[in-house]
Each structure stands twice: as C-alpha cells, then as structure tokens.
C-alpha positions in Angstrom: 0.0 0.0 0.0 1.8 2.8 -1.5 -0.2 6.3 -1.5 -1.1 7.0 -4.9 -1.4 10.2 -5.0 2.7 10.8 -4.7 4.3 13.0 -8.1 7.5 12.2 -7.7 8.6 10.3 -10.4 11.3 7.8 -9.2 8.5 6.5 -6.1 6.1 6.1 -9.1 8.9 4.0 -10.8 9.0 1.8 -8.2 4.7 1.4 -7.2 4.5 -1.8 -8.7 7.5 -3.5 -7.1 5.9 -2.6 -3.9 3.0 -3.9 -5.4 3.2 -6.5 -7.2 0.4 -8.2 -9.2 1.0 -11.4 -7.7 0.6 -10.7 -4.5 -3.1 -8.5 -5.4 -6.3 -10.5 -5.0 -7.7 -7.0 -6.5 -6.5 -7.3 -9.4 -7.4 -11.1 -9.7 -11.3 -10.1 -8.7 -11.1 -6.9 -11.3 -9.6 -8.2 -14.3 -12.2 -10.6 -15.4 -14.9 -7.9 -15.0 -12.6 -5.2 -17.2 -12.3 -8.1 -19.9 -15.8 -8.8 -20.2 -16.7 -5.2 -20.4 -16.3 -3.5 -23.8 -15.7 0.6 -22.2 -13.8 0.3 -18.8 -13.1 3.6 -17.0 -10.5 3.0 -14.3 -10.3 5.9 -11.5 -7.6 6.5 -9.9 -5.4 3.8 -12.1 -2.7 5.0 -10.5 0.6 3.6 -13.3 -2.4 1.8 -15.0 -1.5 -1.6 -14.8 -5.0 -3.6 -14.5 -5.4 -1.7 -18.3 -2.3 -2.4 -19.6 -2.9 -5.9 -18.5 -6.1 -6.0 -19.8 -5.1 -5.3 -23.3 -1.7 -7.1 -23.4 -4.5 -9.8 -22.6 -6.7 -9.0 -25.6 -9.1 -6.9 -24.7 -10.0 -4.9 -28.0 -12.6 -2.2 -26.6 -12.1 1.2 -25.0 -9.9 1.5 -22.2 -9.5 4.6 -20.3 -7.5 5.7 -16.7 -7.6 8.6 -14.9 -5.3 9.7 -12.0 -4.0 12.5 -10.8 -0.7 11.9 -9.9 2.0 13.1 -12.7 4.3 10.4 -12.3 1.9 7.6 -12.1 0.5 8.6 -15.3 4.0 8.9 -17.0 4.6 5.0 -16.1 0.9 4.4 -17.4 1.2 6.1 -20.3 4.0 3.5 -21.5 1.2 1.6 -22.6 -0.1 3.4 -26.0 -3.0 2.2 -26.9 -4.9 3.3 -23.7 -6.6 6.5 -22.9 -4.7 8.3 -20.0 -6.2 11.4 -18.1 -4.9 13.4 -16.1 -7.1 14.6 -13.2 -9.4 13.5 -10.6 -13.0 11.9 -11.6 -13.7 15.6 -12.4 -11.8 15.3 -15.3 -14.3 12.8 -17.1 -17.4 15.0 -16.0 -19.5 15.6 -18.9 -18.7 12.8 -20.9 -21.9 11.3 -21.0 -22.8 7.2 -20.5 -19.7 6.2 -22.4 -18.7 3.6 -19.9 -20.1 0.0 -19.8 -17.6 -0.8 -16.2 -15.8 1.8 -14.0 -13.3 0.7 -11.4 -11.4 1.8 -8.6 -8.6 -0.4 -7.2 -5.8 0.1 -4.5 -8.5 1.3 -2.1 -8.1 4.7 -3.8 -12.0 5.5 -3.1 -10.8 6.2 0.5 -8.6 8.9 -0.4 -11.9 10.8 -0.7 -12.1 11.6 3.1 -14.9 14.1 2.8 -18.7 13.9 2.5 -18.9 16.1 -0.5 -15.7 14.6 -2.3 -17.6 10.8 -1.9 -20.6 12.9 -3.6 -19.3 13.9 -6.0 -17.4 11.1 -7.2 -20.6 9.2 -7.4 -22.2 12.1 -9.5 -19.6 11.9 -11.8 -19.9 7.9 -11.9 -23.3 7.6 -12.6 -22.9 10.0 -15.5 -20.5 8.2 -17.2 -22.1 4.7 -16.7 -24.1 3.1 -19.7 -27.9 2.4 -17.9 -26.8 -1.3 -17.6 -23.6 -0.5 -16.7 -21.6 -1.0 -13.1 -19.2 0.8 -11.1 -17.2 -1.8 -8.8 -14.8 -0.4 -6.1 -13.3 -1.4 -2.2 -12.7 -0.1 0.9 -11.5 -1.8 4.0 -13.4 -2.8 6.4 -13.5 -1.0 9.5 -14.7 -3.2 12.0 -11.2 -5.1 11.7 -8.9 -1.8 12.3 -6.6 -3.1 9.6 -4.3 -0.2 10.4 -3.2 -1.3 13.5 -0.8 -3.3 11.5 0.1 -1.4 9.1 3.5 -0.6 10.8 4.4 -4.1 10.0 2.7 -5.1 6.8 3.7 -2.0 4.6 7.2 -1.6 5.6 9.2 -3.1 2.9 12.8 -3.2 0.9 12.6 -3.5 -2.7 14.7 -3.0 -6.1 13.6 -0.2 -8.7 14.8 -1.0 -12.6 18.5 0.0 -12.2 18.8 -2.3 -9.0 18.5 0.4 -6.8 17.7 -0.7 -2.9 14.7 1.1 -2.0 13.0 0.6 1.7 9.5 2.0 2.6 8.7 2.5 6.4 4.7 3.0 7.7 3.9 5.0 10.1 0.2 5.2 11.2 -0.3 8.8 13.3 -1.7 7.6 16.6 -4.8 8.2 18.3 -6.9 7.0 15.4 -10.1 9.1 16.2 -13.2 8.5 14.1 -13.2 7.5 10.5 -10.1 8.9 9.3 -6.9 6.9 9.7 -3.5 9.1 8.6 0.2 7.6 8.1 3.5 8.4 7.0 5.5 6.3 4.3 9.4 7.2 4.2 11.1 6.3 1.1 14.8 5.8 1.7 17.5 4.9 -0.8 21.4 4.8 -1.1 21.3 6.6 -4.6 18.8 9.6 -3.1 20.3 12.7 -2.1 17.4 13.0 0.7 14.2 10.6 1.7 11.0 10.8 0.1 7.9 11.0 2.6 4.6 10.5 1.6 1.6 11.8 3.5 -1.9 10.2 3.4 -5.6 9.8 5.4 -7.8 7.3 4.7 -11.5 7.2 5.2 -13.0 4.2 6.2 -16.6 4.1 5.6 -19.1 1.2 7.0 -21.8 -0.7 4.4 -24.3 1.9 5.8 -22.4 4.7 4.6 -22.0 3.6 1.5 -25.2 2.2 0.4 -26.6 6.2 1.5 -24.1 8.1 -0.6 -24.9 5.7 -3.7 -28.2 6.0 -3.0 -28.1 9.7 -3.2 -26.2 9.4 -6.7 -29.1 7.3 -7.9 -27.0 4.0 -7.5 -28.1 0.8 -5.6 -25.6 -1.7 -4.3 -25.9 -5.1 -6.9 -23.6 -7.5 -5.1 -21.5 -7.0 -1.6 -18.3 -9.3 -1.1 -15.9 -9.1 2.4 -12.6 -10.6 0.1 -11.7 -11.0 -2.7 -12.7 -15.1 -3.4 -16.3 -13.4 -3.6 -17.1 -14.5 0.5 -19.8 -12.5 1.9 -19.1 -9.7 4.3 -18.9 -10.0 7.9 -17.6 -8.6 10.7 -14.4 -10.2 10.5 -14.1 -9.6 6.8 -11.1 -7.2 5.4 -13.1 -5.7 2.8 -15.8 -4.0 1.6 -16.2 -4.7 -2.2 -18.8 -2.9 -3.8 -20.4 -3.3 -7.5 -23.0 -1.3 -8.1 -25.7 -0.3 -10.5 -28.2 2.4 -11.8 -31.2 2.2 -9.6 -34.8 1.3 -11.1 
C-alpha cells in the first residue's frame, strides 16, 4: 500500500515492485470484470497496470484511466494504446454514459475523506455509466482496524529498474479518532540525495455509509463481497467490495 497520489517520479517507478500483481487479489477479482466489459473507466489507475494488463491480454474495446498523480501517469502512459487522463474523476465529467464498467482499485475510493468529495465522485460515476452498466470499487473494512498493523505489513525493501535498494517504512499517526486513519510512508535509498515522505488519510466508511451516498447518486448496491474469493461480508471480513448499478 503505497499512497497513490505521490508525483514524484522515481516512487512512481518503483509502485509496482511494492505492489506486485501477484501478491493483489484486486486485481485477480477486477480483471475478469474489465475483460468482459467492452468501455472500462479505471479511477484513480494509479501507473495503470489492471489496463495495460487487460489489453496485453486481448481486450480490444475502449480502455481509459484517470489519476492524478504526474508520475503515475507517465509510467501508465507507456502503454499506448490506452486512454490516459490526467485529473481526478472531475476530469471525465460531462462525458456522457460512455462507460459500460468503472473501477477503482488500490483502495483509492478512501482517499476521498470528505462527504462532498464521496458525492461527487458518485455524481460523476453515474454519468458516465451506460444504464446497464456498473461501477465496482473497495474499501477496508473498519470493524477489523486493519491499520493497527500497518506498521508491520507496509514496511518493505525493494529494487527499482536499475537495481536500486529502495525501503519504505509505515507509520500510522496515533490516536486514530473516528473515521479517518492518517500515516507516514518514508522512502529511503542509497542513490537519493534525501528521503521521500509521503503523506496520506484514509476514510473508512461502514456498508451503511456507503449504500446512502450511492443512493443519493441514484446507485443501488448489486452485489456485496468481504474478500476477494467473492465471500460474503462479515464482521471479520477485510473488505468492503462494492459493485453497483443504476437504480430502477
């Protein structure tokens, strides 16, 4: 878990070592509904690899990713034959229902930590989705207070493309109070003249919240998963996985 939202182009280099397909059951749940999709609209693709996957696998329709993180998009837009966009949702606004799927992966909804940010991201979906369409996204859950081990799980050493050492150290800002979970990630390398530190809050929102902020953007929740092997959610469950649709 490596905030997205980072410019700096050698920590975008090295996003996918610290997050490696293999090791992403998101991207194992996602694909499959981005190939059998003929539009896909991926928010917050971050250096796009579900797309570029997607069409080194064959897929032959429109593929399009927005993020709005410089760097990320520079790694993305390696991949030619993909639609990259600068920008926040709010960049596709007014596009009309172009979109028969749109996704967001790497828990990036919960980089939208306020009420009228989580509006208007929805808006913005619903516009762009074709009326049988579906917009499938996660959050954690947070009845299991994942972060409290973050400290552990999202410290890590890894090698960028030169063979570069690169070590990442969490840091979750204690208290927690309410909703909103911040940390620290510290980027340190031999070859750097200084450390990179990235700065992030999360928002974790429970299935309440989330079915009355769709339901406000005229979306109804279609199917409800805790993992990714499509288990149902419970209280012990990680995640939140969302796909929803237009309501009736």
């Amino acid at each position: 878990m490596v905030d997205r939202a980072f410019g700096e182009a050698r920590l975008a280099a090295v996003y996918d070592q610290f997050n490696p397909w293999e090791g992403r059951g998101d991207f194992a749940f996602y694909l499959p509904l981005v190939m059998g999709a003929g539009s896909v609209l991926d928010v917050g693709c971050g250096t796009g690899e579900l797309l570029r996957r997607a069409r080194r696998d064959g897929h032959a329709g429109r593929l399009c990713g927005v993020d709005p993180a410089v760097g990320m998009l520079e790694v993305a837009r390696g991949q030619g034959d993909v639609e990259w966009v600068l920008g926040d949702a709010g960049a596709v606004r007014g596009w009309g229902r172009e979109f028969e799927l749109v996704v967001m992966t790497g828990h990036a909804f919960q980089q939208l930590v306020g009420d009228d940010e989580v509006r208007s991201l929805f808006e913005v979906i619903a516009s762009v989705l074709t009326d049988d369409g579906c917009f499938a996204f996660e959050t954690r859950n947070p009845l299991v207070r994942e972060w409290e081990t973050w400290n552990r799980r999202y410290s890590d050493v890894v090698s960028d493309d030169e063979g570069a050492v690169v070590h990442c150290v969490c840091r979750v800002t204690e208290p927690v109070a309410g909703d909103l979970v911040s940390f620290t990630h510290t980027f340190t390398c031999d070859r750097w003249d200084r450390p990179e530190v990235s700065h992030s809050t999360l928002r974790f929102l429970d299935r309440d919240g989330l079915a009355a902020f769709l339901s406000e953007a005229g979306l109804v929740v279609a199917e409800q998963f805790g993992d990714w092997d499509r288990s149902p959610v419970t209280a012990a469950s990680p995640e939140i996985i969302t796909v929803a649709r237009r309501g009736a």
